[in-house]
C-alpha positions in Angstrom: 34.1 -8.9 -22.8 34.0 -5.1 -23.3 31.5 -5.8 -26.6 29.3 -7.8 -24.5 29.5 -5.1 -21.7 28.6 -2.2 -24.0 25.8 -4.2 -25.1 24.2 -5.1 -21.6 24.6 -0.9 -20.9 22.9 -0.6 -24.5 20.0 -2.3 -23.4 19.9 -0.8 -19.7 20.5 3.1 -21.3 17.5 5.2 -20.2 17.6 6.1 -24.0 15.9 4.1 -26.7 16.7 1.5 -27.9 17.8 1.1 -24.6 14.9 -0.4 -22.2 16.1 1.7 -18.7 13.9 4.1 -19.0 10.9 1.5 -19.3 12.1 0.1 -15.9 12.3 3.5 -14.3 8.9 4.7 -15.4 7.3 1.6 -14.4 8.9 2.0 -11.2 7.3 5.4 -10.9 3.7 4.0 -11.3 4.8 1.5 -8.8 5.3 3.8 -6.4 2.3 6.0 -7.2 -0.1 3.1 -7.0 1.8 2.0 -3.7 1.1 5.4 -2.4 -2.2 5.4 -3.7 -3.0 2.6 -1.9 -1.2 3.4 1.4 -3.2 6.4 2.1 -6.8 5.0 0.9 -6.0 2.0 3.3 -4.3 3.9 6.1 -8.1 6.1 6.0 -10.5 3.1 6.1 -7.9 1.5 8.6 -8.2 4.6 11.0 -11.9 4.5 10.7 -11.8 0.9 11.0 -10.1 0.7 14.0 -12.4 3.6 15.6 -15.0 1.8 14.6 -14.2 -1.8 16.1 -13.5 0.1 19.2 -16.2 2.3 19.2 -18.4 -0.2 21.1 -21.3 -0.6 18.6 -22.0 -4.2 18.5 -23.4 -4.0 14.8 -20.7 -2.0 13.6 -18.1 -3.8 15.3 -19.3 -7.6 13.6 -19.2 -5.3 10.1 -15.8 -4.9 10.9 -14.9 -8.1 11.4 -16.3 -9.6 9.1 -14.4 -6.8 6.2 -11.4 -7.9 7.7 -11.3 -11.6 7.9 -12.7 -12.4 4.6 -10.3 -9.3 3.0 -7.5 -11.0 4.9 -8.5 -14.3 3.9 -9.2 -13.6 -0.4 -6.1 -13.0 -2.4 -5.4 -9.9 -3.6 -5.4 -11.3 -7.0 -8.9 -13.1 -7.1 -10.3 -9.3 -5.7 -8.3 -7.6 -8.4 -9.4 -9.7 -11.2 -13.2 -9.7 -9.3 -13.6 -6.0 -9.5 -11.8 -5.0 -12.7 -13.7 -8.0 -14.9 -16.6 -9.1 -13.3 -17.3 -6.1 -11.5 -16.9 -4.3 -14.9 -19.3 -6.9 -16.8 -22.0 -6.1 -14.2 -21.7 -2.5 -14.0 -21.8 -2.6 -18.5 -24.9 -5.0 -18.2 -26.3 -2.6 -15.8 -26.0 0.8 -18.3 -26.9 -1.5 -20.7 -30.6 -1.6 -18.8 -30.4 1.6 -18.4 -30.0 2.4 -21.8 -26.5 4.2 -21.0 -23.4 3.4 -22.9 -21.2 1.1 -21.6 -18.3 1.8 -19.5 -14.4 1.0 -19.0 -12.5 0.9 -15.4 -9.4 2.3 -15.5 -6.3 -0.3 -14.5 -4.6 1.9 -12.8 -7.8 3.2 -10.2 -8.7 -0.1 -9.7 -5.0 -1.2 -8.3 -5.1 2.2 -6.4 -8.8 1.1 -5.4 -8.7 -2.6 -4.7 -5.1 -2.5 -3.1 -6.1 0.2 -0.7 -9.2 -1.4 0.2 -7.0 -4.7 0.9 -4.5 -2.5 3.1 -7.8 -1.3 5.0 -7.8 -4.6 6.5 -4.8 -4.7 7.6 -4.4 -1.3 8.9 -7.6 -1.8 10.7 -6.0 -4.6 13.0 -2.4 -2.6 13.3 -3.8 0.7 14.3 -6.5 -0.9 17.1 -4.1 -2.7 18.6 -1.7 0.7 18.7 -4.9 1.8 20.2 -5.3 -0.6 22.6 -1.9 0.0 24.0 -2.4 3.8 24.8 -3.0 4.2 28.9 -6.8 4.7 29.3 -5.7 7.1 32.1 -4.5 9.8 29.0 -8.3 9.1 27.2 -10.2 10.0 30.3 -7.8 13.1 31.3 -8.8 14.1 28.0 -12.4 13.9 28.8 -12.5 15.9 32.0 -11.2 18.3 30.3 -13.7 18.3 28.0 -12.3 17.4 24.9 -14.7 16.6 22.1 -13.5 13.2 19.9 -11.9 14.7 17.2 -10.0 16.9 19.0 -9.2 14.0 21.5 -8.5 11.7 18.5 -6.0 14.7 17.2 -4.4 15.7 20.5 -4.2 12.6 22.6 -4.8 9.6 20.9 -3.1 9.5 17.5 0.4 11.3 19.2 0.1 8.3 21.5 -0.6 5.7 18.3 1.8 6.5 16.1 5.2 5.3 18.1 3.1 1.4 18.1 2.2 1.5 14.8 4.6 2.8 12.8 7.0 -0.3 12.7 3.6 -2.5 11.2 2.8 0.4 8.8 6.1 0.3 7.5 5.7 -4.0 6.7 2.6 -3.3 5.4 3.9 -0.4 3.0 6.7 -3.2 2.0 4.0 -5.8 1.3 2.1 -3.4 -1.2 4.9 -2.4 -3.5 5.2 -6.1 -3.8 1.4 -6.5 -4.4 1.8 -3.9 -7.0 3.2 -6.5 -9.2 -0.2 -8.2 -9.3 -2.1 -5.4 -11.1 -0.3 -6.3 -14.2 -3.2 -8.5 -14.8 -5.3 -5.5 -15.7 -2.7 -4.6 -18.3 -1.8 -1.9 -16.3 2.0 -1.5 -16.6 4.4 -1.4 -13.4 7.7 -2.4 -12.9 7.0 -6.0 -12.8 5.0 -6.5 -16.1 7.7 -3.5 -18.0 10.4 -5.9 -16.6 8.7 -9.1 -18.6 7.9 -6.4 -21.7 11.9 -5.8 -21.9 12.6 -9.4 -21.2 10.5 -10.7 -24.1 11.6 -8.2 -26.4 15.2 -8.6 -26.2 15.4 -12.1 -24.9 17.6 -11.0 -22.0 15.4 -12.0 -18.9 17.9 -12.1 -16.5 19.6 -9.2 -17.2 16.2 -7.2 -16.4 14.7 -9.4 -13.8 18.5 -8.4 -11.8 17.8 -5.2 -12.9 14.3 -4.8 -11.6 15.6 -6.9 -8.4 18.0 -4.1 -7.5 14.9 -1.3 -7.8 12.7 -3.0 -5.5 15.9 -3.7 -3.4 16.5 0.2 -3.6 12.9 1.5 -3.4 13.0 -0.4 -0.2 16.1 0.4 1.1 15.0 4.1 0.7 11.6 3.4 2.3 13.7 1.9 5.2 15.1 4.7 6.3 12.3 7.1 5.6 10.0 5.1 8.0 13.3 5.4 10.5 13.4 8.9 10.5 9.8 9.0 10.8 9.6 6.7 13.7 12.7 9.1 15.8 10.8 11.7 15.5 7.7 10.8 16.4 9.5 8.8 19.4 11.4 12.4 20.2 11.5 12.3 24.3 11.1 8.7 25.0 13.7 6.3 26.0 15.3 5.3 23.4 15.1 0.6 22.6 18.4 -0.8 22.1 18.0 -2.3 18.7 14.8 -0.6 17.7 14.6 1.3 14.8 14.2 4.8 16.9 17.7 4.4 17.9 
């Protein structure tokens, strides 16, 4: 038993041979691409949500339409879209052009593709935190003459941010899952350096546990981060029995 230990703390050992510190640096471009991600999508959701709410009927069936058929399209099919046929046109393109051809990066297009996906989503959680601000606060803000942004910065996202928090904080979940999927790129995350160590040493379940417990603590972490974030933000209202302000 205590040979067999030493060997599965071998093969976990941050130190090579050992493959720990594969796990843990793919966890770290997991959460860089997550972040990535988050922020890109969390920008095109707040400008999506303006924008479906903005009252422009052209604009608004734009919208839509971006966020049912991004909703509706795996996140697979538009990662494998963009990085090789999107790449094939852009080569055969230059190619016309007389250019040299060119190489997408994995890891931009998993920021890029993620975070366009999340855009979708966002869109839909931040207008309906939106929608649920008092229109009474919006028009106090314009008889006193505040211009949109400052409107947007002083009323409206103060207002937002208690409502939308608890989907942001799903969504942020959902894409360090979807994270996974870029390994289809070659692009190596904590999903596709789990199957690397797996195949090399034969001991799948050892690092498949072992890459369970990271995403189990990456989101335990993220858990209470969006907690924190959410009591303070909620600092002066009543407080939910069972909510995650409490």
């Amino acid at each position: 038993m205590a040979t067999a230990q030493q060997g599965i703390l071998d093969l976990l050992s941050p130190i090579p041979p050992g493959w720990g510190g594969v796990l843990l640096t793919g966890a770290a471009s997991t959460i860089t691409i997550s972040a990535g991600a988050f922020l890109i999508g969390l920008v095109m959701g707040t400008g999506g949500a303006l924008g479906k709410l903005s009252g422009n009927r052209p604009l608004g069936l734009l919208l839509a339409f971006y966020t049912t058929a991004i909703r509706a399209v795996p996140e697979l099919i538009l990662i494998v879209g963009l990085y090789y046929a999107g790449m094939d046109g852009l080569n055969r393109l230059l190619a016309l052009l007389n250019l040299p051809a060119f190489e997408l990066n994995g890891f931009a297009v998993a920021i890029a593709v993620l975070g366009f996906v999340q855009g979708a989503y966002m869109t839909e959680v931040l207008r309906g935190a939106m929608l649920a601000i008092p229109i009474g606060q919006i028009e106090a803000a314009k008889a006193f003459g505040m211009g949109p942004r400052l409107r947007f910065r002083r009323i409206v996202l103060p207002a937002l941010l208690p409502n939308a928090l608890p989907g942001l904080a799903n969504l942020w979940m959902a894409i360090m899952k979807d994270s996974a999927l870029i390994a289809v790129v070659g692009y190596q995350e904590l999903a596709l350096a789990t199957r690397l160590a797996g195949a090399s040493t034969k001991h799948y379940f050892l690092f498949f546990t072992a890459s369970a417990f990271i995403y189990l603590a990456l989101t335990l972490v993220s858990n209470r981060l969006f907690m924190l974030l959410e009591r303070r933000v909620r600092r002066g209202q009543p407080k939910v029995a069972g909510g995650l302000a409490r």
